[in-house]
C-alpha positions as CSV (number, residue, x, y, z in Angstrom):
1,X,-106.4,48.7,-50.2
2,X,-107.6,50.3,-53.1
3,X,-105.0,52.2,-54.8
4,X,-105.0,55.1,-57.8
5,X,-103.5,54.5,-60.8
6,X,-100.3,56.7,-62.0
7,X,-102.8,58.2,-65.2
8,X,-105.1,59.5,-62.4
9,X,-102.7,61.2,-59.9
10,X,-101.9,65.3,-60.0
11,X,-98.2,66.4,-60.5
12,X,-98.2,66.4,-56.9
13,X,-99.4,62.6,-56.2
14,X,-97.2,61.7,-58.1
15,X,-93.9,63.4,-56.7
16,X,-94.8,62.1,-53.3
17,X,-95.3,58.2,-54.8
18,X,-92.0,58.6,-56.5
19,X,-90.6,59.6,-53.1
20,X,-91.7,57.2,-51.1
21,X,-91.3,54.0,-54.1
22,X,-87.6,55.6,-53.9
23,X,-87.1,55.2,-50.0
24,X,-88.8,51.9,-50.1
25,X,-85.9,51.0,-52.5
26,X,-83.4,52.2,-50.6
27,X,-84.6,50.0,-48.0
28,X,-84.7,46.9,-49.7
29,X,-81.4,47.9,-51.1
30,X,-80.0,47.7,-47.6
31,X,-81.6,44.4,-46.8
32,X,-80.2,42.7,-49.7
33,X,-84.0,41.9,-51.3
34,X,-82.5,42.9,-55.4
35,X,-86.4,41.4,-56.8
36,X,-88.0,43.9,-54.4
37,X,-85.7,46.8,-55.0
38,X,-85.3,46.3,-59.0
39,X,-89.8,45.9,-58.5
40,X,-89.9,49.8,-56.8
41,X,-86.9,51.2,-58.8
42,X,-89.4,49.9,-62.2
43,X,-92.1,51.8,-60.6
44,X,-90.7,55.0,-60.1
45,X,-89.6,54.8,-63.4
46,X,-93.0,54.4,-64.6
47,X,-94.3,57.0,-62.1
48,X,-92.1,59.6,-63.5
49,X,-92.9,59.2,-66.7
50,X,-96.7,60.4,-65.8
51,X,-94.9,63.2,-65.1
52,X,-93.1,64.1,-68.6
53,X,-95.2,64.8,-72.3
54,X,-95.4,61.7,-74.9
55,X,-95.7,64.8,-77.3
56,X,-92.2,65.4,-76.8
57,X,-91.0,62.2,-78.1
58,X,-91.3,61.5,-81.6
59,X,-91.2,58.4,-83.8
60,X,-88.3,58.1,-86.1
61,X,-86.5,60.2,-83.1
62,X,-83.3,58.5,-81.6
63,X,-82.7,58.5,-77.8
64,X,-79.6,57.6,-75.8
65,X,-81.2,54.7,-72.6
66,X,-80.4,55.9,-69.8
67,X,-78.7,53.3,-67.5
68,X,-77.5,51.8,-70.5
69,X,-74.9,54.1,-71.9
70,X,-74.1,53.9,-75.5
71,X,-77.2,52.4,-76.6
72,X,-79.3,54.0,-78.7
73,X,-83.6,53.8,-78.9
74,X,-85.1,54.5,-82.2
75,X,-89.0,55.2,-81.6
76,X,-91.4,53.9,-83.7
77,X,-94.3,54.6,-82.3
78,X,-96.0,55.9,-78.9
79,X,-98.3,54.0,-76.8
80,X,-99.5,56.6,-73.4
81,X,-95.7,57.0,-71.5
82,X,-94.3,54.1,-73.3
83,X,-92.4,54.6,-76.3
84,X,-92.1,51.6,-78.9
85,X,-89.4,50.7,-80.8
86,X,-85.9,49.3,-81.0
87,X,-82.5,49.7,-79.8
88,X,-79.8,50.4,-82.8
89,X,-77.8,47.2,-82.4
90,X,-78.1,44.2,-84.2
91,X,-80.9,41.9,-84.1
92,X,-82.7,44.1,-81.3
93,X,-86.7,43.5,-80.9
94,X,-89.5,46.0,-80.6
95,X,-89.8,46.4,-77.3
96,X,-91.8,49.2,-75.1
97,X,-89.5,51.7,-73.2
98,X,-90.6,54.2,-70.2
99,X,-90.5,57.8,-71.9
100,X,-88.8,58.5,-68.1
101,X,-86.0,56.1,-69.5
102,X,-85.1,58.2,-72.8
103,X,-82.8,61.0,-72.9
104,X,-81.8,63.2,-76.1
105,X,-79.3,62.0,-78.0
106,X,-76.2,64.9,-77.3
């Protein structure tokens, strides 16, 4: 089955794969398969970010994680929906964050 890629799906598309990705999850949720679920829940991250503007998130910028409270994301550059940089603690890598996964700093 050949299936489209995230870049190529309308607003729409995408909505309805982020719906079903997050009632698959629930699903493997309830039968105790955590690689599946953590595999959809990554997904719909991913999926969601198609849905938001890399030109809202700028480098030098810092975000809060979310699911990770307290931890903070400085960008340093954007790749597409990934945003590239590191967290503010010590010895923290560059690493490549979902822009889904980044929240303004309150």
């Amino acid at each position: 089955m050949l299936t489209k890629r995230y870049s190529m799906m309308t607003e729409h598309e995408l909505r309805m794969e982020i719906s079903t990705l997050n009632d698959q999850a629930k699903k493997a949720e309830q039968l105790g398969m955590i690689n599946e679920y953590a595999v959809l829940e990554r997904k719909a991250v991913l999926a969601k970010s198609y849905l938001l503007n890399p030109i809202d998130f700028k480098p030098n910028e810092v975000y809060e994680i979310e699911g990770d409270p307290g931890v903070l994301f400085q960008i340093d550059y954007m790749n597409g929906v990934f945003a590239w940089g590191k967290r503010k603690i010590d010895g923290s890598q560059e690493e490549g964050i979902p822009i889904a996964l980044l929240k303004k700093k309150d």
